[in-house]
PyMOL Python script that loads the backbone (N, CA, C, O; Angstrom):
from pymol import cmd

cmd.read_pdbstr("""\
ATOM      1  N   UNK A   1     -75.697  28.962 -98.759  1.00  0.00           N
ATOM      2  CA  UNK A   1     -75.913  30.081 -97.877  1.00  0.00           C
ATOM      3  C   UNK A   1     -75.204  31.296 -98.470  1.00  0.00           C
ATOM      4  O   UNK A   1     -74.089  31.245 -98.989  1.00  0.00           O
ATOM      5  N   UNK A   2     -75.816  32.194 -98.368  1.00  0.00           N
ATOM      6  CA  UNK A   2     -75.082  33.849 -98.760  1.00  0.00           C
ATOM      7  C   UNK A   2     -74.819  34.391 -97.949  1.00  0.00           C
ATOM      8  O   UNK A   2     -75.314  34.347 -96.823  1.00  0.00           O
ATOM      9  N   UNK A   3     -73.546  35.354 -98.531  1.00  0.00           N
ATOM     10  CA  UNK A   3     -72.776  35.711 -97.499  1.00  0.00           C
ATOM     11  C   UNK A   3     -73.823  36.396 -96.170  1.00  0.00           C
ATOM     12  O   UNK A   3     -73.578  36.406 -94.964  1.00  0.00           O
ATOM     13  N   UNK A   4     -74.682  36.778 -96.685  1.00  0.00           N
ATOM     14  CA  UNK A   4     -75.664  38.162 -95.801  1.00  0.00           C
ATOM     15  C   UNK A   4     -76.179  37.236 -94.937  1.00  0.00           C
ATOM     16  O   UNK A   4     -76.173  37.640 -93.774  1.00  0.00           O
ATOM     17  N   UNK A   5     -76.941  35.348 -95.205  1.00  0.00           N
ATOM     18  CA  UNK A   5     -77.170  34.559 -94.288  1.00  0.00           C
ATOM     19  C   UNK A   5     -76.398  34.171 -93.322  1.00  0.00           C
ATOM     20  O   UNK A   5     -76.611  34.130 -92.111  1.00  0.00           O
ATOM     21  N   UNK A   6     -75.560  33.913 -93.887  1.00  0.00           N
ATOM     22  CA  UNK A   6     -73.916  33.627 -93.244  1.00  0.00           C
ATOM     23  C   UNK A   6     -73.672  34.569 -91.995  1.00  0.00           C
ATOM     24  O   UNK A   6     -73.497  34.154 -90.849  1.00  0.00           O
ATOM     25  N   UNK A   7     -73.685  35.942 -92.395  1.00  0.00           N
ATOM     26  CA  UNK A   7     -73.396  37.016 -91.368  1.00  0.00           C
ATOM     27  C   UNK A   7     -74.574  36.841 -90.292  1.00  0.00           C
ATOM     28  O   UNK A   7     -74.261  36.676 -89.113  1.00  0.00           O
ATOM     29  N   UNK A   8     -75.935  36.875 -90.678  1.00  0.00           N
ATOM     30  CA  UNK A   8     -76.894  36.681 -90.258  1.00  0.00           C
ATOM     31  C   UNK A   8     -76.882  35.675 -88.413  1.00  0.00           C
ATOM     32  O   UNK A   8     -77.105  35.876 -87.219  1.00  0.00           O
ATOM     33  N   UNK A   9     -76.404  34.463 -89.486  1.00  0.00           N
ATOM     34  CA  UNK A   9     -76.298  32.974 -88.225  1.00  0.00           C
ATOM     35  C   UNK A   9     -75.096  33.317 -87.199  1.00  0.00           C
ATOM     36  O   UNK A   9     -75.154  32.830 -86.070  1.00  0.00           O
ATOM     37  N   UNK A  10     -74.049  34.114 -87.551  1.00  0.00           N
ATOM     38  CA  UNK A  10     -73.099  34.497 -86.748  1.00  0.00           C
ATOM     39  C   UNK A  10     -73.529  35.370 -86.103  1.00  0.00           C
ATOM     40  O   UNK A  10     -73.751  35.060 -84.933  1.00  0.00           O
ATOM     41  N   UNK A  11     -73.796  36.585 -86.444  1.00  0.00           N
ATOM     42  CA  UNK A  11     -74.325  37.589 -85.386  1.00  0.00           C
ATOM     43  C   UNK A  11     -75.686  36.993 -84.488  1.00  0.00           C
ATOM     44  O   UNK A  11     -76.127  37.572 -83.495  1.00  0.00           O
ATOM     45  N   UNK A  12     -76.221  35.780 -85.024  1.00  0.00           N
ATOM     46  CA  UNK A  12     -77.168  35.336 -83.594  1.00  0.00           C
ATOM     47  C   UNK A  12     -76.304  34.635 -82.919  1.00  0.00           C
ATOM     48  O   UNK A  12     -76.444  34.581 -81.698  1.00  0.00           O
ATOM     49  N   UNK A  13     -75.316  34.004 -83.494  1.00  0.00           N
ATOM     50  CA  UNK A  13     -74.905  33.050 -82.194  1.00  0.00           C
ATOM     51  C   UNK A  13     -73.661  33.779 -81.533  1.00  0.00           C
ATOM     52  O   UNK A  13     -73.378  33.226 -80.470  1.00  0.00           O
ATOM     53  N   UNK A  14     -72.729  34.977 -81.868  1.00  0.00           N
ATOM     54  CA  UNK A  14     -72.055  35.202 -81.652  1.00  0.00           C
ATOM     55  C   UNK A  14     -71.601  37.215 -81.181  1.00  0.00           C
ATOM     56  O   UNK A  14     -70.643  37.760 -80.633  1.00  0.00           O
ATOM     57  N   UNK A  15     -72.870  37.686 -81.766  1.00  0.00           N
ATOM     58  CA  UNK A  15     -72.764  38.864 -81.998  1.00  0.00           C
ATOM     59  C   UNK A  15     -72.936  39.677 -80.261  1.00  0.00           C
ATOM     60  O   UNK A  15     -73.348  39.103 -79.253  1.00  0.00           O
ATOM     61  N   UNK A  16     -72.511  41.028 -80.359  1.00  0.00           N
ATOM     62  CA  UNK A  16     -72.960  41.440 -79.106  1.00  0.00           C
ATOM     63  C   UNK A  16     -71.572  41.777 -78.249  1.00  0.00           C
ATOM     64  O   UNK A  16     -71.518  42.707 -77.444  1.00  0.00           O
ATOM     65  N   UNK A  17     -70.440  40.870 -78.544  1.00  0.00           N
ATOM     66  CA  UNK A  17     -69.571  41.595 -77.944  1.00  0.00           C
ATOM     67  C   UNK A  17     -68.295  42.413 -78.744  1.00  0.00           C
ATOM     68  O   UNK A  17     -68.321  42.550 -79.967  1.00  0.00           O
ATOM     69  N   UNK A  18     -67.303  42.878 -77.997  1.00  0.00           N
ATOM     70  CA  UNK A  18     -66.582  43.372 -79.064  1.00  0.00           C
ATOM     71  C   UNK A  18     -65.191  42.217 -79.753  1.00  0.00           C
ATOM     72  O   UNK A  18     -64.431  42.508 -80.677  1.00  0.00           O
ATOM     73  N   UNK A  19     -65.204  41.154 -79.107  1.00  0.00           N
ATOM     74  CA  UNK A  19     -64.606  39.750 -79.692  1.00  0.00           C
ATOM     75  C   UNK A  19     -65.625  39.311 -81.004  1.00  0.00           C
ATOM     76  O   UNK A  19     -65.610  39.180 -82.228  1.00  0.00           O
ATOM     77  N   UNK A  20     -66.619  39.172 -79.676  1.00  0.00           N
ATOM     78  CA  UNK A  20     -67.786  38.512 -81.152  1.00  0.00           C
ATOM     79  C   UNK A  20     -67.547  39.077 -82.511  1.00  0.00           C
ATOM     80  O   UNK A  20     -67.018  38.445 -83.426  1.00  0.00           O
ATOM     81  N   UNK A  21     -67.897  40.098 -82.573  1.00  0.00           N
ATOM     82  CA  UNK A  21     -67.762  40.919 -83.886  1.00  0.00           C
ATOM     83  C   UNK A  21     -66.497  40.851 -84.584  1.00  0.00           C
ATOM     84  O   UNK A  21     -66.285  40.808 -85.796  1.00  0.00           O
ATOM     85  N   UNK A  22     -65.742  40.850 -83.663  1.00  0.00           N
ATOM     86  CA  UNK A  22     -64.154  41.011 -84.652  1.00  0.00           C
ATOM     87  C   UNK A  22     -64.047  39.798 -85.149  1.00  0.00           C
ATOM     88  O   UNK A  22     -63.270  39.614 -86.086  1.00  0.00           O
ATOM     89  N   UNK A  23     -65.050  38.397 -84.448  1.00  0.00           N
ATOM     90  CA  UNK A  23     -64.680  37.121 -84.985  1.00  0.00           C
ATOM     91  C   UNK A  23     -65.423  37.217 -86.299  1.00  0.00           C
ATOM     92  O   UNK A  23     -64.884  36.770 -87.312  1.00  0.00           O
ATOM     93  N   UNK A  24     -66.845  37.871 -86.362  1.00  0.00           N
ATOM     94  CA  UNK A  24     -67.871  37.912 -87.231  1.00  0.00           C
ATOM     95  C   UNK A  24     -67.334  38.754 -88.488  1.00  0.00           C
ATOM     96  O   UNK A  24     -67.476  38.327 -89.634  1.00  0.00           O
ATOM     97  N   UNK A  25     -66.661  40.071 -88.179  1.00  0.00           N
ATOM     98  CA  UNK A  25     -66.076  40.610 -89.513  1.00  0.00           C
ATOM     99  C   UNK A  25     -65.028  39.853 -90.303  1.00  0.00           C
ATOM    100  O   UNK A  25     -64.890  40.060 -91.508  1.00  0.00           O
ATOM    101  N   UNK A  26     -63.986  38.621 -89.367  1.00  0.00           N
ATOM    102  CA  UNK A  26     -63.389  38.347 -90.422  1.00  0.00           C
ATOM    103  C   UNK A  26     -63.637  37.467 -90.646  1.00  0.00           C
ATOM    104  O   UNK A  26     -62.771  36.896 -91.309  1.00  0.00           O
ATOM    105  N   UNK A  27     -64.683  36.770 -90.394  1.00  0.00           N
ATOM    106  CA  UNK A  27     -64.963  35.539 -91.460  1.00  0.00           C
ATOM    107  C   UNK A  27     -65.838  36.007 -92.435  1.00  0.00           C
ATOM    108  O   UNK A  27     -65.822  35.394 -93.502  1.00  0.00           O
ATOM    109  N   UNK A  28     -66.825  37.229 -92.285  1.00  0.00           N
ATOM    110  CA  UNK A  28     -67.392  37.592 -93.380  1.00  0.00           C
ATOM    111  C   UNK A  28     -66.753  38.260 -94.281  1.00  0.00           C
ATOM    112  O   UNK A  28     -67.395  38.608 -95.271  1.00  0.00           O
ATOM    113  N   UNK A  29     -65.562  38.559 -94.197  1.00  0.00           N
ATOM    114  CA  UNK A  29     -64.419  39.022 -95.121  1.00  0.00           C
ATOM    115  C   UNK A  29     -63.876  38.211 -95.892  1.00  0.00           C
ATOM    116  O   UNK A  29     -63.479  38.528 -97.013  1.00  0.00           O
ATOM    117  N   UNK A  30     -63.750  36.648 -95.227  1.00  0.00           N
ATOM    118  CA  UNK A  30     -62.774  35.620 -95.936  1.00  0.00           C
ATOM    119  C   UNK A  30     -63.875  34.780 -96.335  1.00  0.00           C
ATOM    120  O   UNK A  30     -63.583  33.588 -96.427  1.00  0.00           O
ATOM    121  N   UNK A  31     -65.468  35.203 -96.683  1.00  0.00           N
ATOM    122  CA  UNK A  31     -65.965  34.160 -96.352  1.00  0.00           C
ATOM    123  C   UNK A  31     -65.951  33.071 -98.152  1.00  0.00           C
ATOM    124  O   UNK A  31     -66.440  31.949 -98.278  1.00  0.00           O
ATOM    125  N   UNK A  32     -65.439  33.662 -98.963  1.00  0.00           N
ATOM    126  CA  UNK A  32     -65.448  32.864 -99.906  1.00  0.00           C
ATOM    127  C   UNK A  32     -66.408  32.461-101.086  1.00  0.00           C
ATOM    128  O   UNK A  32     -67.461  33.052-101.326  1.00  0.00           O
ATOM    129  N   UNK A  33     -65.962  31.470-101.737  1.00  0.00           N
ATOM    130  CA  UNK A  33     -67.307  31.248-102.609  1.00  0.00           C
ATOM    131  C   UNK A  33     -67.941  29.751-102.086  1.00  0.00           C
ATOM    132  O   UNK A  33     -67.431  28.728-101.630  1.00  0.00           O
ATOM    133  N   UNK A  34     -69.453  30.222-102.431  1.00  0.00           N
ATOM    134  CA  UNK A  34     -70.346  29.728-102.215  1.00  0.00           C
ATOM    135  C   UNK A  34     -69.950  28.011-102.334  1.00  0.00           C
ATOM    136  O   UNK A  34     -69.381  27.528-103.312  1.00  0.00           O
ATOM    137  N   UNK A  35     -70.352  27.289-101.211  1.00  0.00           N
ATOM    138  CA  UNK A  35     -70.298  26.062-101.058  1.00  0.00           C
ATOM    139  C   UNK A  35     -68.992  25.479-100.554  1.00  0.00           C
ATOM    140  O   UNK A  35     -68.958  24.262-100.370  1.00  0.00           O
ATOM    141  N   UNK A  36     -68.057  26.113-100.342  1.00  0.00           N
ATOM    142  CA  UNK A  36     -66.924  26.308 -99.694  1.00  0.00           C
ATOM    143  C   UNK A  36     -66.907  27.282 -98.048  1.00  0.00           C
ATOM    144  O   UNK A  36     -66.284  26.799 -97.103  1.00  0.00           O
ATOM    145  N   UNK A  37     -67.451  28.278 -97.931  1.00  0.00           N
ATOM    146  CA  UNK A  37     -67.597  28.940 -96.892  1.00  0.00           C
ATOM    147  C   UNK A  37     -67.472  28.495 -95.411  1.00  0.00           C
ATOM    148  O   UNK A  37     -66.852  29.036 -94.496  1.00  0.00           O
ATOM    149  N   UNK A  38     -68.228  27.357 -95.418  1.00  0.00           N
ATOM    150  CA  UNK A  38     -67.957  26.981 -94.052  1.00  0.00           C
ATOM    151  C   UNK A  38     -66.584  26.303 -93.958  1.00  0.00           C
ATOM    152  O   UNK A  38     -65.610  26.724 -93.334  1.00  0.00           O
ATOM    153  N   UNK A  39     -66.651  25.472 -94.496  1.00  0.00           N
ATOM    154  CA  UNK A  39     -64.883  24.857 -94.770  1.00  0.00           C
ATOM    155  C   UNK A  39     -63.697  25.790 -94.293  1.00  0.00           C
ATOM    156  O   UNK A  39     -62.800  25.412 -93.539  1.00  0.00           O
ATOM    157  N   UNK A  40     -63.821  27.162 -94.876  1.00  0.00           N
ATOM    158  CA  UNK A  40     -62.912  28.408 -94.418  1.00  0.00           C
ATOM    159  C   UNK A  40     -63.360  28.627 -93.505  1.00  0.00           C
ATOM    160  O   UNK A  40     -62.532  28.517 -92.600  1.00  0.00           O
ATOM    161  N   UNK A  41     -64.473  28.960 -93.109  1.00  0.00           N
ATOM    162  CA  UNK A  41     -64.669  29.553 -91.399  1.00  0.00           C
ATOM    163  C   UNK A  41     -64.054  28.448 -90.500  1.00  0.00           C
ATOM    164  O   UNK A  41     -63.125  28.754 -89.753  1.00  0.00           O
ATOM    165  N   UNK A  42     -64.598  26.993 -90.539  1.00  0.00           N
ATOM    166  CA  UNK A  42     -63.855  26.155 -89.762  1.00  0.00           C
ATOM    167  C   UNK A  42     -62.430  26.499 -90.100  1.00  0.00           C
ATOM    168  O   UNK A  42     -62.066  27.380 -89.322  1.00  0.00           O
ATOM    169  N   UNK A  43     -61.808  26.282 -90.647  1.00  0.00           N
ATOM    170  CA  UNK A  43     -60.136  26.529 -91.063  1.00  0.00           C
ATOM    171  C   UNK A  43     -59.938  27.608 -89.981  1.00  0.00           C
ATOM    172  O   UNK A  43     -59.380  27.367 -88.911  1.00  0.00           O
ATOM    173  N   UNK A  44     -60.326  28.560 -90.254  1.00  0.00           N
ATOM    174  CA  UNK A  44     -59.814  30.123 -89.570  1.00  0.00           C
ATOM    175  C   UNK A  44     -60.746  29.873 -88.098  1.00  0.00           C
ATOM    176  O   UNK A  44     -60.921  31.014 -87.670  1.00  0.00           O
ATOM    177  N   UNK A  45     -61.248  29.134 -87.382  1.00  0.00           N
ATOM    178  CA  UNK A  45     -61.964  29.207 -86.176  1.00  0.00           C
ATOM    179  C   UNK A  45     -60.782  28.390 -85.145  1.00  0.00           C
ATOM    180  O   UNK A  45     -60.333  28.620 -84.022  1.00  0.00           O
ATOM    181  N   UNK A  46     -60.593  27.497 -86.016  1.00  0.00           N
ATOM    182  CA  UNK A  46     -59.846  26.282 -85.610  1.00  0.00           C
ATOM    183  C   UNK A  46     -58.727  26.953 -85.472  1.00  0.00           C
ATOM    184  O   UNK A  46     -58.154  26.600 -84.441  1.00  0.00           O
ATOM    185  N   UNK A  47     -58.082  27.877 -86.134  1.00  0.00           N
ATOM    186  CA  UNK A  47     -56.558  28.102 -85.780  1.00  0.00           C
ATOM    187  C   UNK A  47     -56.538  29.505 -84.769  1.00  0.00           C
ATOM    188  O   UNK A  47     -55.633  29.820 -83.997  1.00  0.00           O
ATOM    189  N   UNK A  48     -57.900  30.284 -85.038  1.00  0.00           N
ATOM    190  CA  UNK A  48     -57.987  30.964 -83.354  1.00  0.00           C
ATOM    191  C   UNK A  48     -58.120  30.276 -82.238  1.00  0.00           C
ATOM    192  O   UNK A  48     -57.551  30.481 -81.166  1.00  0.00           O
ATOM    193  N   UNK A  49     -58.945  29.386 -82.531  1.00  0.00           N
ATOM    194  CA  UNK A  49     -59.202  28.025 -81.182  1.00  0.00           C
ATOM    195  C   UNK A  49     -57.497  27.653 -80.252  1.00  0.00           C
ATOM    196  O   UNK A  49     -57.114  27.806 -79.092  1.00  0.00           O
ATOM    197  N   UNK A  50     -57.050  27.270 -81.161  1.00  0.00           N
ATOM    198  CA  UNK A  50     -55.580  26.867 -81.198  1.00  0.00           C
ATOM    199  C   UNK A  50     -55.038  27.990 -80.363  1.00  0.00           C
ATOM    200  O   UNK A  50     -54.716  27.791 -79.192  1.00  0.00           O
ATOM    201  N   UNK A  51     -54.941  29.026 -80.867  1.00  0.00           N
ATOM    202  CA  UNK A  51     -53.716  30.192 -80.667  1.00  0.00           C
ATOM    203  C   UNK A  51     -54.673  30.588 -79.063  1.00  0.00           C
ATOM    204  O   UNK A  51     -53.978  30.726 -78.056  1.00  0.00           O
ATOM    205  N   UNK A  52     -55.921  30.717 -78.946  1.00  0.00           N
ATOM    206  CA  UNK A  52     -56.585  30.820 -77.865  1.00  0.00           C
ATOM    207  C   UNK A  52     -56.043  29.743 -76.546  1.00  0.00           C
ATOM    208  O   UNK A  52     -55.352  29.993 -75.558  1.00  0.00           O
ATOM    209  N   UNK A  53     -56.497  28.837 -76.880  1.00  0.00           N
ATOM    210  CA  UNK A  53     -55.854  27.746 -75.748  1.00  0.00           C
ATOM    211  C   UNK A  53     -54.535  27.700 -75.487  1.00  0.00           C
ATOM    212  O   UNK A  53     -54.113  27.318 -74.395  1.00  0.00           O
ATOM    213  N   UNK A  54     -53.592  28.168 -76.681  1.00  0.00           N
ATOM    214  CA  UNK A  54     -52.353  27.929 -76.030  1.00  0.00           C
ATOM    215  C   UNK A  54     -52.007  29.403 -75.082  1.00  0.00           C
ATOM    216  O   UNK A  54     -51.082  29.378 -74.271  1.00  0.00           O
ATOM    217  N   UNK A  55     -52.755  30.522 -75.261  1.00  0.00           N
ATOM    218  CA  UNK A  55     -52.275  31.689 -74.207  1.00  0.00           C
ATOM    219  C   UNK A  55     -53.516  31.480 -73.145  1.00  0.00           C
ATOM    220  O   UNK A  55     -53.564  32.221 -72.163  1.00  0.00           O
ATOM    221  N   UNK A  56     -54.477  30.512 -73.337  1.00  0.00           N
ATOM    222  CA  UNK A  56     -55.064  30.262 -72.166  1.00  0.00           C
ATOM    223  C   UNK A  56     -54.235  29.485 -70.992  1.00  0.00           C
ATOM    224  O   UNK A  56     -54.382  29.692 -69.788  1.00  0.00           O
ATOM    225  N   UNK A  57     -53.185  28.396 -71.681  1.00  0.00           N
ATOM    226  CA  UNK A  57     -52.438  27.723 -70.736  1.00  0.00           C
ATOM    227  C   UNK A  57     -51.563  28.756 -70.329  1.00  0.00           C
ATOM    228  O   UNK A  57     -51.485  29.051 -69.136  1.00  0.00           O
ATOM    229  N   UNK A  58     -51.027  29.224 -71.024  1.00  0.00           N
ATOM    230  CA  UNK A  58     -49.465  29.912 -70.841  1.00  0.00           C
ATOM    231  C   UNK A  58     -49.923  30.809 -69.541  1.00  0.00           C
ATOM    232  O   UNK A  58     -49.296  30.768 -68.483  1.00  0.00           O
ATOM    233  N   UNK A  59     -51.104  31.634 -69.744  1.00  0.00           N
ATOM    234  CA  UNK A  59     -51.744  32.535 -68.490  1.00  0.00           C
ATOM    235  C   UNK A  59     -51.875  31.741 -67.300  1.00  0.00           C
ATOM    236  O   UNK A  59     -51.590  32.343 -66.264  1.00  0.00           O
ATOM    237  N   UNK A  60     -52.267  30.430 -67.172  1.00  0.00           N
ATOM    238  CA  UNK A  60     -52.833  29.699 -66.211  1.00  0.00           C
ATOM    239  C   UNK A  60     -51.192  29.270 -65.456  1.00  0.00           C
ATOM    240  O   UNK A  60     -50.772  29.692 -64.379  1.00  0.00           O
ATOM    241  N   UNK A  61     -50.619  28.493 -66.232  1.00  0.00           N
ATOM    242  CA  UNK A  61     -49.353  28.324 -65.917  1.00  0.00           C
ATOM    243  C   UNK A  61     -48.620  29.365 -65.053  1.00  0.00           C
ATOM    244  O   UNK A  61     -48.324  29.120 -63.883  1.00  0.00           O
ATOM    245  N   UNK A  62     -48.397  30.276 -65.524  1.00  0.00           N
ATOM    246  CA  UNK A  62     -47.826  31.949 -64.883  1.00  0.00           C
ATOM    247  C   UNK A  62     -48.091  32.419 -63.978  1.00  0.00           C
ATOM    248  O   UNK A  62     -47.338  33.215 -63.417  1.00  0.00           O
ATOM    249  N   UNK A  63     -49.280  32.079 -63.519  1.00  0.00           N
ATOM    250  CA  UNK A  63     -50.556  32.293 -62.071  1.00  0.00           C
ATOM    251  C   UNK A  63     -51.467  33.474 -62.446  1.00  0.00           C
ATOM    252  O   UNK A  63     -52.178  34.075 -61.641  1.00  0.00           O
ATOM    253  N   UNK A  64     -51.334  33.824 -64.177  1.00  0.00           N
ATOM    254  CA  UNK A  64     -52.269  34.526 -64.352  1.00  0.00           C
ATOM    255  C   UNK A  64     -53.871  34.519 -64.795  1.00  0.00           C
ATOM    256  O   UNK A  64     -54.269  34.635 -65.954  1.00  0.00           O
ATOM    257  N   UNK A  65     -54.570  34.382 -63.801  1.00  0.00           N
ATOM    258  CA  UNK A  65     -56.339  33.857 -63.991  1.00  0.00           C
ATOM    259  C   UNK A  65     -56.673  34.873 -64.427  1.00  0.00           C
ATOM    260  O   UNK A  65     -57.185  34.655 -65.525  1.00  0.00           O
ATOM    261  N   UNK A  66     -56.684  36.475 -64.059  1.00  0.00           N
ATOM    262  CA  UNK A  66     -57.391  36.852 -65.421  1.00  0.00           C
ATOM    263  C   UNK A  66     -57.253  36.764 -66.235  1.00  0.00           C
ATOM    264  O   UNK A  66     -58.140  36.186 -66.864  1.00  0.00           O
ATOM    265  N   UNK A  67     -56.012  37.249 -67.000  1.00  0.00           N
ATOM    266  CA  UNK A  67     -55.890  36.839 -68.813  1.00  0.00           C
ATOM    267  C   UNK A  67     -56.075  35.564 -69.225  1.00  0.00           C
ATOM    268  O   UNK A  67     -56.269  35.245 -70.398  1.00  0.00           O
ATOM    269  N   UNK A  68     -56.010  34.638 -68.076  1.00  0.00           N
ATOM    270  CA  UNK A  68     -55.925  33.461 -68.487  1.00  0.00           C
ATOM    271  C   UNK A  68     -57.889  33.217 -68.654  1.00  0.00           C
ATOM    272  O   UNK A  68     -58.161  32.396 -69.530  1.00  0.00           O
ATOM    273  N   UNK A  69     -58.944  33.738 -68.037  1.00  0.00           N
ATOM    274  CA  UNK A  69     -60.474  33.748 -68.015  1.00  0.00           C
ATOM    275  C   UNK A  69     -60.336  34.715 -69.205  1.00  0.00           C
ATOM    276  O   UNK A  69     -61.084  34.296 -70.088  1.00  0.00           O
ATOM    277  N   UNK A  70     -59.941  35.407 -69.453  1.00  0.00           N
ATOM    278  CA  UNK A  70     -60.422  36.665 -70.758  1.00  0.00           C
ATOM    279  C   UNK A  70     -59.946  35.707 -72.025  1.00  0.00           C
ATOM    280  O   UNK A  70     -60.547  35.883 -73.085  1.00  0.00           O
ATOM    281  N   UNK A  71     -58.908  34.709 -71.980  1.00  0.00           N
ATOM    282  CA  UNK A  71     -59.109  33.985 -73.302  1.00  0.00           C
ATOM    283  C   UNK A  71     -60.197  32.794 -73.377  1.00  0.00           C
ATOM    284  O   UNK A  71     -60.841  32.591 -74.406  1.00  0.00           O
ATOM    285  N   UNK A  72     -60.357  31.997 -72.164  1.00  0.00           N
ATOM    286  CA  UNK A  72     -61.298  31.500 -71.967  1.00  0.00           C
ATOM    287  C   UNK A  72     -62.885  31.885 -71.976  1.00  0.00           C
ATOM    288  O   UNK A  72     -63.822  31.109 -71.786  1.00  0.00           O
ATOM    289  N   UNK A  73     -62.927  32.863 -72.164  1.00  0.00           N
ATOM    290  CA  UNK A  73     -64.377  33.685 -72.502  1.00  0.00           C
ATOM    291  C   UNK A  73     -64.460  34.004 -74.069  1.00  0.00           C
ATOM    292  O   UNK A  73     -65.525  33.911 -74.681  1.00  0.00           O
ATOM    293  N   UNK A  74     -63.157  34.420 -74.723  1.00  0.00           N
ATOM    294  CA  UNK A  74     -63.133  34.273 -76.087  1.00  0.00           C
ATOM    295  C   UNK A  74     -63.120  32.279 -76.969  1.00  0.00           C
ATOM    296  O   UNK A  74     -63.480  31.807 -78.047  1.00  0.00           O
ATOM    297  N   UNK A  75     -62.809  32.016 -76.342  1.00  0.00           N
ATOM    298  CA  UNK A  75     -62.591  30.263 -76.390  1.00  0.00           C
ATOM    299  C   UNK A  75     -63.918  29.707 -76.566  1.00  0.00           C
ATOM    300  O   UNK A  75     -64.143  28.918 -77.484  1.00  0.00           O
ATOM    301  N   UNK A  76     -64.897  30.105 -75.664  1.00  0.00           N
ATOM    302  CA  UNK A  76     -65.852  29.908 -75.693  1.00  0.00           C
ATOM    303  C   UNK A  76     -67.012  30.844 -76.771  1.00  0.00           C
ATOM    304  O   UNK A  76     -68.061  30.397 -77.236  1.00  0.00           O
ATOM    305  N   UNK A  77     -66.559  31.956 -76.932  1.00  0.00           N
ATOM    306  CA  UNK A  77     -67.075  32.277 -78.501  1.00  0.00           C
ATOM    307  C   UNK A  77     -66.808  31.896 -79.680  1.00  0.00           C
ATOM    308  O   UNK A  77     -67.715  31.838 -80.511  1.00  0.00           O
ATOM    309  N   UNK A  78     -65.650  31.592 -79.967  1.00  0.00           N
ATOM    310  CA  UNK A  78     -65.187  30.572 -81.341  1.00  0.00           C
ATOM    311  C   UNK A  78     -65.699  29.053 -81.286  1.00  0.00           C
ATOM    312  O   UNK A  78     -65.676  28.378 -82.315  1.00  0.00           O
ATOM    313  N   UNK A  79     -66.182  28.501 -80.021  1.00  0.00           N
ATOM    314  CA  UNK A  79     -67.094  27.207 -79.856  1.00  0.00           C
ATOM    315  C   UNK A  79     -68.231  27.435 -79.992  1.00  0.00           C
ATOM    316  O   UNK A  79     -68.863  26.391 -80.152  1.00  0.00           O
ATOM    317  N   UNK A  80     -68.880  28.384 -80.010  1.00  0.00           N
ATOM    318  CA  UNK A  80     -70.169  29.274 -80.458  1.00  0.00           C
ATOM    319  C   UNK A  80     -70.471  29.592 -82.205  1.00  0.00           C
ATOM    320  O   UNK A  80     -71.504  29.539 -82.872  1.00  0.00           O
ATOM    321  N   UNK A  81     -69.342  29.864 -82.480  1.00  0.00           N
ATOM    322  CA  UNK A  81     -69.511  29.934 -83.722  1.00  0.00           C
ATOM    323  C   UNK A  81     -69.375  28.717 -84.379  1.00  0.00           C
ATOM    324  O   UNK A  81     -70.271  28.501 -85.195  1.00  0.00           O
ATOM    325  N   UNK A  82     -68.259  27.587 -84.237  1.00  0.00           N
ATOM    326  CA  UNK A  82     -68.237  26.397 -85.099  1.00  0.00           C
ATOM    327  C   UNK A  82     -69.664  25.897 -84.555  1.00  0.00           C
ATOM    328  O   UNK A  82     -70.133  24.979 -85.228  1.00  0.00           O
ATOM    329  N   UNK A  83     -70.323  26.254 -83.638  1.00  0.00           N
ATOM    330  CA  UNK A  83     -71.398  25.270 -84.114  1.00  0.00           C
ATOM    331  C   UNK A  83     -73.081  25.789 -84.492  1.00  0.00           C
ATOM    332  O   UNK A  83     -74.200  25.280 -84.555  1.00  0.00           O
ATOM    333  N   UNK A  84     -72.462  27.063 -84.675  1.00  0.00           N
ATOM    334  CA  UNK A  84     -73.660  27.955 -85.598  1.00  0.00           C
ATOM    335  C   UNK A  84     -73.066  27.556 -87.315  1.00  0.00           C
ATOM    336  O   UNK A  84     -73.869  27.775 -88.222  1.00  0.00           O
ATOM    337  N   UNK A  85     -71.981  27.110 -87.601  1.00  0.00           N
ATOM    338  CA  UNK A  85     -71.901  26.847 -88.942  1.00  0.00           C
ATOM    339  C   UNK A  85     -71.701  25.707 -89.011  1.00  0.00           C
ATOM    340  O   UNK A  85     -71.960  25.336 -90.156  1.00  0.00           O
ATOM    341  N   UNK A  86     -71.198  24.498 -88.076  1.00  0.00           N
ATOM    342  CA  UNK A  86     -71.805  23.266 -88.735  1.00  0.00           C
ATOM    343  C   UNK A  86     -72.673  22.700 -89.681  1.00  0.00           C
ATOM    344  O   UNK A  86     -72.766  21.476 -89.780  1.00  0.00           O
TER     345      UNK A  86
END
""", "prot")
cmd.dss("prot")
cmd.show_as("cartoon", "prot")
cmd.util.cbc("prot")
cmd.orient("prot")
């Protein structure tokens, strides 16, 4: 896949908001060489995933439901993307 396909499959499955995109520019930034690419996007999805859920708890814990739904709405775009690049 090239990078331009690459960008392509992300902006359908992910594009449209202003998370989406910021997820979409930096993996098309890091996206690497060819045949390796997804490997790095998983790497870098997985450790937003991570850093996402843990201020999703920390909000929930605190009694804070909005911030705690505004990471959970991003949570659910980085699960959007690992499985547009599977």
């Amino acid at each position: 896949m090239t990078k331009d396909e690459f960008k392509k499959v992300l902006t359908d499955a992910i594009g449209g908001s202003a998370y989406g995109d910021e997820v979409i520019a930096d993996l098309v930034a890091n996206f690497g060489e060819e045949g390796k690419y997804a490997q790095n996007a998983k790497d870098r999805l997985d450790d937003r995933l991570g850093t996402l859920k843990g201020w999703e708890k920390k909000h929930r814990e605190e009694g804070d439901a909005a911030k705690a739904d505004e990471e959970a709405a991003k949570i659910a775009i980085v699960e959007k993307a690992l499985k547009a690049i599977a």
